[in-house]
N, C-alpha and C positions, 0 to 999 in steps of 0.2 A: 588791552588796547583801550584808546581812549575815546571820548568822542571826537575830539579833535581829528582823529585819524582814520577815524570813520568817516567826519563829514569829507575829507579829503580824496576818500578815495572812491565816492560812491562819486562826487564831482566831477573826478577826472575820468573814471569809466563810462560816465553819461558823454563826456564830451568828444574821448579819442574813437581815433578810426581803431585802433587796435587796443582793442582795451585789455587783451592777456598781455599786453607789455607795458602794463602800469603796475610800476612799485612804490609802495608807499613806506617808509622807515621812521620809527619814532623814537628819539630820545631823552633822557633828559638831562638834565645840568645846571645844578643851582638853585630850583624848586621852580622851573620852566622847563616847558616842553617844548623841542623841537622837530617840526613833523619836516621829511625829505619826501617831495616828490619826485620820480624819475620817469620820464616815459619818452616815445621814440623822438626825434627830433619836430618831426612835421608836425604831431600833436599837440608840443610843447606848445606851440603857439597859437592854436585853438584854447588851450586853456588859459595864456595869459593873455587873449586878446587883442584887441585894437586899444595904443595906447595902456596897455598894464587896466581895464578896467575889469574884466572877468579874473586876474590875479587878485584885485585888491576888492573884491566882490568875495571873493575864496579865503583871503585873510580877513576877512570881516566878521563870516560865517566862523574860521576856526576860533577866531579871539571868544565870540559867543558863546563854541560849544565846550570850550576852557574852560570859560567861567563858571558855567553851569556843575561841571565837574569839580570848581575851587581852585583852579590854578590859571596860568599865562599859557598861553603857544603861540610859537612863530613858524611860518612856511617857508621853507625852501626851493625852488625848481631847479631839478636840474636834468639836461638833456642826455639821454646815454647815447653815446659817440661811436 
């Protein structure tokens, strides 16, 4: 696991009402990482906030703790239906 994926999901368990239904998936492709967050609908937008600013507060932190590690990552959200 990366940090990336770490910083993802300790974010999104701070932030959801139901934090056992936060998933967090990481992949890679290409010599970047792609982290997938999923989690219930309602919380989804607790975490990308008013405006996408607590999203692009989330991607800010992952690009960081990428770098730290020597690589790229990019976030995903997505809602489970």
């Amino acid at each position: 696991m990366s940090r990336a994926r770490d910083v993802v999901e300790v974010v999104a368990k701070a932030l959801a009402d139901k934090p056992d239904a936060v998933r967090v998936t990481e992949r890679e492709a290409k010599g970047q990482t792609y982290v997938e967050l999923a989690m219930a609908p309602g919380d989804l937008g607790r975490v990308i906030g008013r405006q996408g600013r607590t999203a692009n507060a989330v991607r800010t932190l992952v690009t960081l703790a990428a770098e730290l590690d020597g690589t790229k990552a990019t976030v995903d959200f997505r809602d489970d239906d």
